[in-house]
Structures are given as structure tokens and as C-alpha cells.
N, C-alpha and C positions, 0 to 999 in steps of 0.2 A: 504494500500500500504506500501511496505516497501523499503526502501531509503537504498543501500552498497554502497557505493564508486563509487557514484554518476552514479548509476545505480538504476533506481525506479521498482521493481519486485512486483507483486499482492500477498497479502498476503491470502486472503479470496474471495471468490466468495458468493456471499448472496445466498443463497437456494431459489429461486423461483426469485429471481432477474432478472435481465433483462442480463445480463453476461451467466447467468444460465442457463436461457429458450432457448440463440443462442449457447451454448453446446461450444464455441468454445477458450475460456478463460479459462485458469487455472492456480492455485495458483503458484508461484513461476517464473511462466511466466514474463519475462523482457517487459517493456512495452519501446518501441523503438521511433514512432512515435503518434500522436496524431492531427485527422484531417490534417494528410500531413507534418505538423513540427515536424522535431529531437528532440526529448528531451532525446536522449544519454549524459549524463555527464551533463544535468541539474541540476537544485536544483529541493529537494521533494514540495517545493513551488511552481515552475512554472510548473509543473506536476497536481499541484491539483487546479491551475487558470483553466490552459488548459480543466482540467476535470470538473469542475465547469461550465465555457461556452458554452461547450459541452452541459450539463445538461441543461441547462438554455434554451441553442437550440433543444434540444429535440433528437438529433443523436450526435454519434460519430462514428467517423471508426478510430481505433488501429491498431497499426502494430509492434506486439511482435518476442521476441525470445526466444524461450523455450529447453531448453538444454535436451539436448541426453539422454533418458533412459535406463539404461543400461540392454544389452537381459536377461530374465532367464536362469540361471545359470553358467552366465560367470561372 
């Protein structure tokens, strides 16, 4: 994961992962919620508790924002 200005965005998707296998995570992708709670403008610390207890629970459900790709060749 990577931590800008208190914004926590996925840096890597592991190949064969579990991110992976549900197709629907991608890098660069802003990670917004986590099991329900905001963690817009948290710290990269309580991002990776959240994702830690998750894990530990055996599910998570995310709720990203993934910016505009811009069309071919415009």
C-alpha cells in the first residue's frame, strides 16, 4: 500500500492472490472504506490495523476510488 497525503492507494496486487483471483482491485486504486469505516485522510497505520483484522476475520469488503483513465488518443 502506499500512503500520499493521507490518502492510502494499493501499490501491488499479488498474482494469484486473493485481490487477484476477485479481478476487481487495482494498483493505484485509493482505498476509501474498509468493512464500512472511512479511512479517507487516515494514517497508513490504521489502514493496515483495519487490514490486519480483516485478515485475521477471514473477509473484507473495500470501497475504492480509482481515477479516470484517460481515452486512447486524446
Amino acid at each position: 500500500m502506499l500512503c500520499l497525503t493521507g490518502q492510502v492507494s494499493v501499490g501491488h496486487v499479488v498474482p494469484g492472490g486473493a485481490a487477484d483471483n476477485d479481478g476487481h482491485l487495482c494498483p493505484g486504486d485509493e482505498i476509501t472504506y474498509i468493512n464500512g469505516l472511512c479511512v479517507i485522510g487516515g494514517s497508513h497505520r490504521k489502514v493496515v490495523q483495519l487490514m490486519t483484522e480483516a485478515a485475521h476475520a477471514g473477509h473484507v469488503t473495500l470501497r475504492v476510488r480509482r481515477r479516470a483513465q484517460p481515452l486512447p488518443g486524446l
